[in-house]
N, C-alpha and C positions, 0 to 999 in steps of 0.2 A: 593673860599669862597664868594667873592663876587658876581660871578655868579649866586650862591643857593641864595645868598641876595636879588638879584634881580629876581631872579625869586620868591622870596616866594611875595615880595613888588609888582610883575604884576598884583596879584588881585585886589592890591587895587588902585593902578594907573597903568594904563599902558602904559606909557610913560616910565615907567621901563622894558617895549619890546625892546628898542631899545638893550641893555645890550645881547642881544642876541642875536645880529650881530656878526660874527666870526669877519669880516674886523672891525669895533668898538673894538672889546679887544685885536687885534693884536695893535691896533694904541695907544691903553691905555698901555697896555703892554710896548711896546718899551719908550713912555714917562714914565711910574712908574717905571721903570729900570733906566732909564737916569736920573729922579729925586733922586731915593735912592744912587745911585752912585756917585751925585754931590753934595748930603748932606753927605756921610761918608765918602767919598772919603779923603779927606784933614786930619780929624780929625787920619785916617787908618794912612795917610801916617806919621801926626805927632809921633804918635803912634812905627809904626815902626821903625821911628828914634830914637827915644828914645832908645830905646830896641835894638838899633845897630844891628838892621835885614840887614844887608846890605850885598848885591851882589859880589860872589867872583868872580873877572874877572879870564878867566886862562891862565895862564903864557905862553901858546903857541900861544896865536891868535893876534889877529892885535895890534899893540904897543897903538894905537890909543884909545882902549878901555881902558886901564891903569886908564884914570881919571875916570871912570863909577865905580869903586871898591867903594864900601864905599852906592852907593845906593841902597836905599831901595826896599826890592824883595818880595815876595808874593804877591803883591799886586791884582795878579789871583784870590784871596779869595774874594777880592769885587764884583769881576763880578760872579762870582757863587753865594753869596749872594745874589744878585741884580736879579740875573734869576731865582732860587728858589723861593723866597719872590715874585715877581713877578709873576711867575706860578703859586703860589697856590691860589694867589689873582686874577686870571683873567683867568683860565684855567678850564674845566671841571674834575674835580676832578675823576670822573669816567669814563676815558674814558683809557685805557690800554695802549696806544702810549703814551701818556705823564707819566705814571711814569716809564714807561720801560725809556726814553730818562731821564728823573731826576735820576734815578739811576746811570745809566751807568753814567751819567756828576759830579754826587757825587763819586761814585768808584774811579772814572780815577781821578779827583782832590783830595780825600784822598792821590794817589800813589802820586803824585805831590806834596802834603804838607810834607809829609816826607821824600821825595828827598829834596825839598827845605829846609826842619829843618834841614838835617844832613849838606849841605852843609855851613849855614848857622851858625850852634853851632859848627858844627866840622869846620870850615874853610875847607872842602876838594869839590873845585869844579865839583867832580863827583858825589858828593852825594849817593845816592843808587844804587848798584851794578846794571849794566845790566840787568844778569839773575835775582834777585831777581825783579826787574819791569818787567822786561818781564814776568814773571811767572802770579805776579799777575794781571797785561794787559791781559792774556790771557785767566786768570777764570773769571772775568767779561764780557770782550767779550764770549767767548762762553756760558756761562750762559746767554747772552743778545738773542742770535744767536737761542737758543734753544729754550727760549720764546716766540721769536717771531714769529719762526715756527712752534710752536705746541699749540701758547696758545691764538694767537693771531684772527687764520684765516684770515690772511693775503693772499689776493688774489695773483694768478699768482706768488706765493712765487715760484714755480716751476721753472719757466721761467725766462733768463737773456735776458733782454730787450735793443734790441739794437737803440739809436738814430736816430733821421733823418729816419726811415723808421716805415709805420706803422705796418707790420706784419711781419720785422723780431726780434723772440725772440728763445732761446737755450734753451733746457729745460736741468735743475741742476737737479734737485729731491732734497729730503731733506737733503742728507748728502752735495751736492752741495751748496746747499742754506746756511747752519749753517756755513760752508768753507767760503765760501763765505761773508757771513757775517761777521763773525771773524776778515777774511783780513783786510776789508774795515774799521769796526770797530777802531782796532789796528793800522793798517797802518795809517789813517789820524790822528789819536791821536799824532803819533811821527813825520808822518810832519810836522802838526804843530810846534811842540815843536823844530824843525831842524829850523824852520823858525822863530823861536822868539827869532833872535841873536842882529835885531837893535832895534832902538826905532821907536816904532808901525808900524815895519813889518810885524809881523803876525795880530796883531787885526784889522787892516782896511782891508785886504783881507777876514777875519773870517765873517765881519759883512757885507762884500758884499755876499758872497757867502752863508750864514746864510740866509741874507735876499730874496737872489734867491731862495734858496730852501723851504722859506716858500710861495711863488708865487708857486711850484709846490708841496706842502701839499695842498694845498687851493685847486687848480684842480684836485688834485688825491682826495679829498674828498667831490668834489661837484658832483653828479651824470650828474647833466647835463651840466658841463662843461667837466669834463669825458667822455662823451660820443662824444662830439663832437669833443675834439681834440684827439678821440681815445689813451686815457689816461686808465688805466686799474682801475675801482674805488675802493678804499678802503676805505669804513666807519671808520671816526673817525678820519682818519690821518688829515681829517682840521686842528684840536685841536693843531697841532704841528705848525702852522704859529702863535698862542701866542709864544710859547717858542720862534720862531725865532725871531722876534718880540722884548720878553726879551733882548733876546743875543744881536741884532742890539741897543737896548738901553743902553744897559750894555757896549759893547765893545765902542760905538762913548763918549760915559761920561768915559772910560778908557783911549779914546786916548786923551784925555785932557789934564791928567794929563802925558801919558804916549809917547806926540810928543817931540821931538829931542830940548833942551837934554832933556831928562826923568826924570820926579820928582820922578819915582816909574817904577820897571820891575813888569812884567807878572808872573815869574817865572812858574815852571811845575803843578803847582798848578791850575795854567788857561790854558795855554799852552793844559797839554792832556787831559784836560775835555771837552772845544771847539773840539776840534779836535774827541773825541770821539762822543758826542754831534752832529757833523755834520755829523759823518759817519754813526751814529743810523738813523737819520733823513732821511738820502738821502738812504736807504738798506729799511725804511719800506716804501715811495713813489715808491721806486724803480727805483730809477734814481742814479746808482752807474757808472754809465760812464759819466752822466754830470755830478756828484760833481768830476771825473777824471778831467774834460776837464777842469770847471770854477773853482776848487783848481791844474791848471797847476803848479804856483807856488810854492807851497806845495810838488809838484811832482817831479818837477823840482830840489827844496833844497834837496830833500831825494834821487835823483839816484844820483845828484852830490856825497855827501856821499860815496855812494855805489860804484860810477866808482873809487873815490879816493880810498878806501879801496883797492880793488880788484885791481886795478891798482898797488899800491905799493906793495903790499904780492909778486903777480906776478911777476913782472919785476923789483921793486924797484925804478919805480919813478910815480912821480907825473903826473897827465891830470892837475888839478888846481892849484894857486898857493898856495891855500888854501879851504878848505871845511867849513861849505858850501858854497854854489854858491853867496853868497852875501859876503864875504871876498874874496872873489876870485875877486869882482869888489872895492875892498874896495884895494885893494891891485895892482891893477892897475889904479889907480890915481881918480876915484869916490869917491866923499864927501858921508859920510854916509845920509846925507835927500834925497841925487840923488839917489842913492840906490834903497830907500825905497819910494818915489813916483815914480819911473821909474816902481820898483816892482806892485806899487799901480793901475799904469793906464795899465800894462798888464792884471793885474788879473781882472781889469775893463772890459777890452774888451773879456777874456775868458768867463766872465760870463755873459755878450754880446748874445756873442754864444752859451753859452748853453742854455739861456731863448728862443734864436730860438728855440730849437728844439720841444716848447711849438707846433708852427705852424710849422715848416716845418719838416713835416713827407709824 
């Protein structure tokens, strides 16, 4: 909106040119997020206390967490707020990558606001069946996955492209690519969501890795930096380093309120809408093995998971002493803030590593 405001206002000064610098509404962006977050922020949370929205700890996990019951959860709703309302104020409103990525980040948070309500009015910390989120996770991704293949012309959608080298890429085809898509989609939706068990464990990894992959929006959309780090270019996906932009706004004004102890959780209401959010963002640049590499954490919480499960069916015992992988060091004598800044400065340096792969191809 404001975008078309300034450019209708360049005729008649144009010093309302500048508005049309991408790196200018990315930087506006992230502050107009930070600002709507730390003016509703407080009022949100009073709010939900009232209304006794509070957080069911569950009766199997660290005893530790016991006193966390009773706090106030959805609080995910302000940062989707906050990047919406921000989007449509500093984004190009016509550009097809940003409302595929606003969709997909509204769906996946819809599924999240009514996991979060049932567990929350019904007191049951499972909230929404499995299959029934899975279900709906996977008609949004693959409607997300189908658009972007056929509506988008999104370049070298073909091809899985792999890091550090510059010509080698796997050619998918379309049924490959929507697969593919889908995965990526879905899968870092419930990483995340694995990973949003302390206080701001998942949002300071979300907004590092958020903010890398709007550094590679920005060069998959500029043709001639494209070109030069042998980047494959797609028009338009700039557009998508606002949204990141948003998010990094949105999530560092959530960890304010949301560092150890927590005034307010994430709940799945933020949780798989970031998490879908990043994986839309990083499948249309086309960098789905560096959001692998620089969300390791993410990665990491969700095989833990996954060895545990399989581990017990099988054999009937445990690899951890708990799932996921952060009660697993919660339970061998780590303070939960060690935890989560130990978490922090790894997921620092995986994303390190993946901005190399900017240059070292």
């Amino acid at each position: 909106m404001l975008l078309e405001l300034a450019q209708w206002l360049e005729q008649y000064a144009r010093a309302f040119n500048v508005f049309s610098y991408l790196t200018l509404r990315s930087v506006l962006a992230c502050l107009t997020s930070l600002m709507i977050s730390f003016i509703v922020g407080p009022a949100l949370i009073r709010r939900l206390t009232a209304l006794k929205i509070g957080q069911a700890v569950r009766d199997d996990g660290p005893q530790t967490h016991l006193v966390k019951a009773g706090t106030p959860t959805m609080g995910g709703a302000l940062i989707l707020v906050s990047i919406i309302i921000t989007t449509l104020l500093w984004a190009d409103l016509q550009n097809r990558f940003v409302w595929v990525v606003l969709v997909v980040t509204i769906g996946f948070g819809a599924i999240g606001w009514v996991d979060d309500y049932r567990k929350v009015v019904h007191r049951n910390p499972k909230g929404l069946s499995a299959r029934v989120k899975f279900f709906w996770q996977s008609v949004i991704g693959l409607g997300a996955a189908v658009f972007i293949a056929y509506s988008t012309n999104l370049p070298a959608q073909t091809e899985f492209i792999v890091p550090f080298f510059k010509q080698v890429t796997y050619p998918l085809g379309a049924i490959g690519f929507i697969t593919m898509t889908y995965l990526v989609i879905v899968g870092t939706s419930n990483a995340v969501n694995l990973t949003d068990g302390l206080d701001g464990l998942a949002i300071m990894p979300t907004v590092m890795v958020g903010s890398a992959l709007g550094i590679f929006a920005y060069v998959a959309g500029n043709a001639v930096f494209a070109k030069y780090l042998a980047f494959p270019y797609i028009p338009g996906a700039g557009e998508l380093t606002v949204i990141c932009g948003a998010m990094a706004g949105a999530g560092l004004a959530f960890l304010w309120f949301n560092a150890y102890p927590a005034e307010v959780f994430m709940g799945d209401v933020g949780a798989l809408a970031l998490g879908a959010a990043l994986g839309t963002i990083a499948v249309i640049v086309r960098q789905e093995i560096v959001l692998f590499i620089m969300g390791g954490v993410f990665v990491v919480e969700t095989l833990s998971v996954m060895l545990q499960v399989a581990s017990f069916k099988l054999t009937g015992k445990r690899i951890f002493r708990m799932a996921p992988l952060h009660h697993h060091y919660e339970l061998k004598g780590w303070k939960e803030n060690q935890v989560v800044v130990r978490f922090w400065i790894i997921t620092m340096m995986l994303v390190l590593i993946g901005l190399s792969t900017l240059k070292l191809r």
